[in-house]
N, C-alpha and C positions, 0 to 999 in steps of 0.2 A: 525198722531197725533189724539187719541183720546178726541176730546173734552169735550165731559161730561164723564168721565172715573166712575164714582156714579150713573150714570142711571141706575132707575130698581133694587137700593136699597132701601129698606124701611127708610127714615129720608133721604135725601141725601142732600138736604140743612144742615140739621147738620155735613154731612160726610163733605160737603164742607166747612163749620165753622172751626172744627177742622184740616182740614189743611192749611185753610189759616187763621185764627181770633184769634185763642182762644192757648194763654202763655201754660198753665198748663193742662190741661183734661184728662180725663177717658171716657172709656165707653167700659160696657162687651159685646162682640160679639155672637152671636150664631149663631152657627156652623152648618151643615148639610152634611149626609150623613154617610161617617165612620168616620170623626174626629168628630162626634157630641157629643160625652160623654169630649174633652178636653178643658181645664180653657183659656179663651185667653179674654184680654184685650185692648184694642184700647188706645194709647197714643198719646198724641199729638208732645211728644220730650222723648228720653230717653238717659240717658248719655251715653258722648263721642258721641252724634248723632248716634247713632246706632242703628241700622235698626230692631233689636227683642233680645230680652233675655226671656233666659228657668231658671224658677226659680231651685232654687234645690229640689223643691216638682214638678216639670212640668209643673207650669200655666207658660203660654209665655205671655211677653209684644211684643206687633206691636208698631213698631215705625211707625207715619203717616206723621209726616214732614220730611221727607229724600229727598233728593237730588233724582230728578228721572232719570231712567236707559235706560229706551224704552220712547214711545210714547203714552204707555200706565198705569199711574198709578195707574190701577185697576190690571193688571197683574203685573208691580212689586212688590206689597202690597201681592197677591195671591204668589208669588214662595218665598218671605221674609218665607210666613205663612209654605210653606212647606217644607221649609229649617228645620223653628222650629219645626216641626213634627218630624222630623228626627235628631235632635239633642239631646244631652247627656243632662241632667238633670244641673243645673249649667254653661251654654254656654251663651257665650254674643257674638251675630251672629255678624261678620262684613261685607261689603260691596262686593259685588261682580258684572260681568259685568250683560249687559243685557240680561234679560232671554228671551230663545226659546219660541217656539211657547207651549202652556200649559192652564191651568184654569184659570180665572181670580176670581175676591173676587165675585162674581154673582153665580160663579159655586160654593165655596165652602159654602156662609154664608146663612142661612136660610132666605130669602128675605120678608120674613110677620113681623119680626121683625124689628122695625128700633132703629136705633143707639139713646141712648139719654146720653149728655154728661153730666158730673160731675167734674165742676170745683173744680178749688183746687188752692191754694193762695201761695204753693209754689212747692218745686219736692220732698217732703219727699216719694213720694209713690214710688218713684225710690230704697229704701231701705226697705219699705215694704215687713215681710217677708222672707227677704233674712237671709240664716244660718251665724251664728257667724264666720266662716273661712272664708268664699265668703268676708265678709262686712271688716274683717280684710285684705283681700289680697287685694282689690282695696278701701282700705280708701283715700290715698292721691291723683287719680286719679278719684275717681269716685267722691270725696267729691271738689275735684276741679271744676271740671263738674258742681256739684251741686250749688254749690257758683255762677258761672258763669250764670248757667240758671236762679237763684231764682234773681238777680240783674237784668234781663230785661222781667222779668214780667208786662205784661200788667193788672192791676184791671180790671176783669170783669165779668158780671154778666147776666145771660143767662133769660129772661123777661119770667114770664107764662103766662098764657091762648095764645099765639100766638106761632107760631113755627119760631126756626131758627132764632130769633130777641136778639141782647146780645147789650147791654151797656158795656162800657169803657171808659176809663179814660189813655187819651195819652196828655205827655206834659203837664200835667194842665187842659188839657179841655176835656170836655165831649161830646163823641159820642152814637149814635142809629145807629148798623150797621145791617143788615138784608137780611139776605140769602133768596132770594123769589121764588119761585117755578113755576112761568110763564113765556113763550116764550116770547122772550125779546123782538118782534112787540107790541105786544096784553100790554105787562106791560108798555112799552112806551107811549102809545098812551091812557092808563089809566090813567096814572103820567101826559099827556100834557091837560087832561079834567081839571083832579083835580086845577093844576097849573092854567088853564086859569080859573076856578071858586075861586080863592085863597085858597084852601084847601088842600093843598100836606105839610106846617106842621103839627107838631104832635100837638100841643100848640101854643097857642100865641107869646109866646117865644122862640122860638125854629126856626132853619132856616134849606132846605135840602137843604146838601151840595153838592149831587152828587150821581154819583154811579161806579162802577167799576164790571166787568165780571172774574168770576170767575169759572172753570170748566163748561163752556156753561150756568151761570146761572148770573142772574146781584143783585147786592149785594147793596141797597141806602144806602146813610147815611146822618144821618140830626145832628146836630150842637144841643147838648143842653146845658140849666143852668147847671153848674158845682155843685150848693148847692143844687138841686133837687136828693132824695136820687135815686136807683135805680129802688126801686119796685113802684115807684110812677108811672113808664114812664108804666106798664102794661095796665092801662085801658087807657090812650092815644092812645098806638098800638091796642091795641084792637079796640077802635074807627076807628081809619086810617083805619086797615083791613076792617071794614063794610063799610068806603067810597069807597074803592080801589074795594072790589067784587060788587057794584053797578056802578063803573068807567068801570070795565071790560065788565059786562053784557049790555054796550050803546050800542046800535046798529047804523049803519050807519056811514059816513063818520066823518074827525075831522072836527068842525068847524075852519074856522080863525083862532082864538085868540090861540084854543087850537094846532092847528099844528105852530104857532109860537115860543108857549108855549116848542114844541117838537125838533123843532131845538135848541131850548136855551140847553136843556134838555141832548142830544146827545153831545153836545160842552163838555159838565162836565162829561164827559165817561172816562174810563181808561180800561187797559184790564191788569190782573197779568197773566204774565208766569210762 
């Protein structure tokens, strides 16, 4: 099993957003080597669940939440992608077993470029595009599909000046969920400073609720006001970051408070398969 299967991609905290976070998204891939001149788009869901479609002009959609095959989801994403290389123009790829030994998404995507997603509020881009006979031969199954995905969309909304940090809206209630980029020693024991100085909210009002490990990387989340719009929570995270890279840069042992602070901390862990 490879644990961080996104290592060694430029944005991989956003790689990792978009397959465990984020409802609806985008985002254009660049390509390296011989497939560098082809259109290929990163998706977070594509109907019927399926794994890539070839539009009828060539650009391929990747599907990225699919069901994984090996133990590797860097190389089942890589053999989907070379399926669609090799496929007819108008192909909606279906599921197949697990792939041999081959390239993974390292070998083929330009690694100086990182992923930046582009939310989107429902799956119309599922039809983007697509020729008048395609849209007519899969209207009733694909538009099923489509019905079905745009009903459990999560609201959310991807924070800037900070990276990998998205707001949503589940249930009613508002979250800060944030894909973080540090070895989960070194982040813990940052989060147990912060906490044992009362600093590890974003706001006054606002509570962290946890966090949970996702592709070898740990993801908090903190609890906020529901009537706080979204772009408001930007210079908060902003804030947090310039507490957390001075939490990181302590030197020496935890104190007391804060290694108490750090078992509380680990209690409210989860880990997604």
């Amino acid at each position: 099993m490879v644990t961080r299967p996104f290592e060694g991609l430029a944005g991989e905290c956003d790689w990792i957003a978009l397959r465990e976070l984020l409802s609806s998204a985008t985002a254009p891939l660049s390509l390296a080597g011989a497939a560098s001149g082809r259109d290929v788009t990163l998706a977070t869901v594509l109907p019927l669940a399926l794994p890539a479609v070839v539009r009828p002009d060539g650009r391929i959609l990747l599907g990225l939440q699919v069901q994984a095959r090996s133990g590797d989801v860097s190389r089942d994403l890589a053999h989907t992608l070379e399926q669609a290389f090799a496929a007819d123009p108008g192909t909606m790829l279906t599921g197949s077993g697990p792939p041999g030994p081959g390239p993974r998404l390292q070998d083929l995507l330009d690694p100086t470029v990182a992923v930046v997603p582009t939310l989107h509020e429902d799956f119309e881009f599922w039809l983007d595009g697509a020729d008048q006979d395609s849209v007519q031969a899969q209207t009733a199954e694909v538009r099923a599909s489509l019905e079905r995905a745009n009903a459990v969309i999560v609201p959310t909304v991807r924070l800037t000046g900070v990276s990998a940090a998205y707001w949503c809206e589940v249930g009613g209630k508002a979250y800060l969920r944030w894909v973080m980029p540090h070895e989960e020693d070194a982040l813990l024991d940052a989060f147990a400073r912060l906490a044992a100085a009362k600093e590890l909210g974003l706001a006054p009002d606002t509570r962290y609720a946890g966090s949970f490990r996702a592709h070898g990387r740990l993801v908090p989340v903190w609890d906020l006001p529901r009537d706080v719009p979204a772009a408001e929570w930007a210079e908060p995270a902003a804030a947090f970051e310039g507490r957390l890279a001075g939490a990181l840069a302590e030197p020496g042992p935890l104190p007391a408070a804060a290694r108490r602070a750090r078992d509380a901390l680990r209690s409210r862990q989860l880990t997604l398969r």
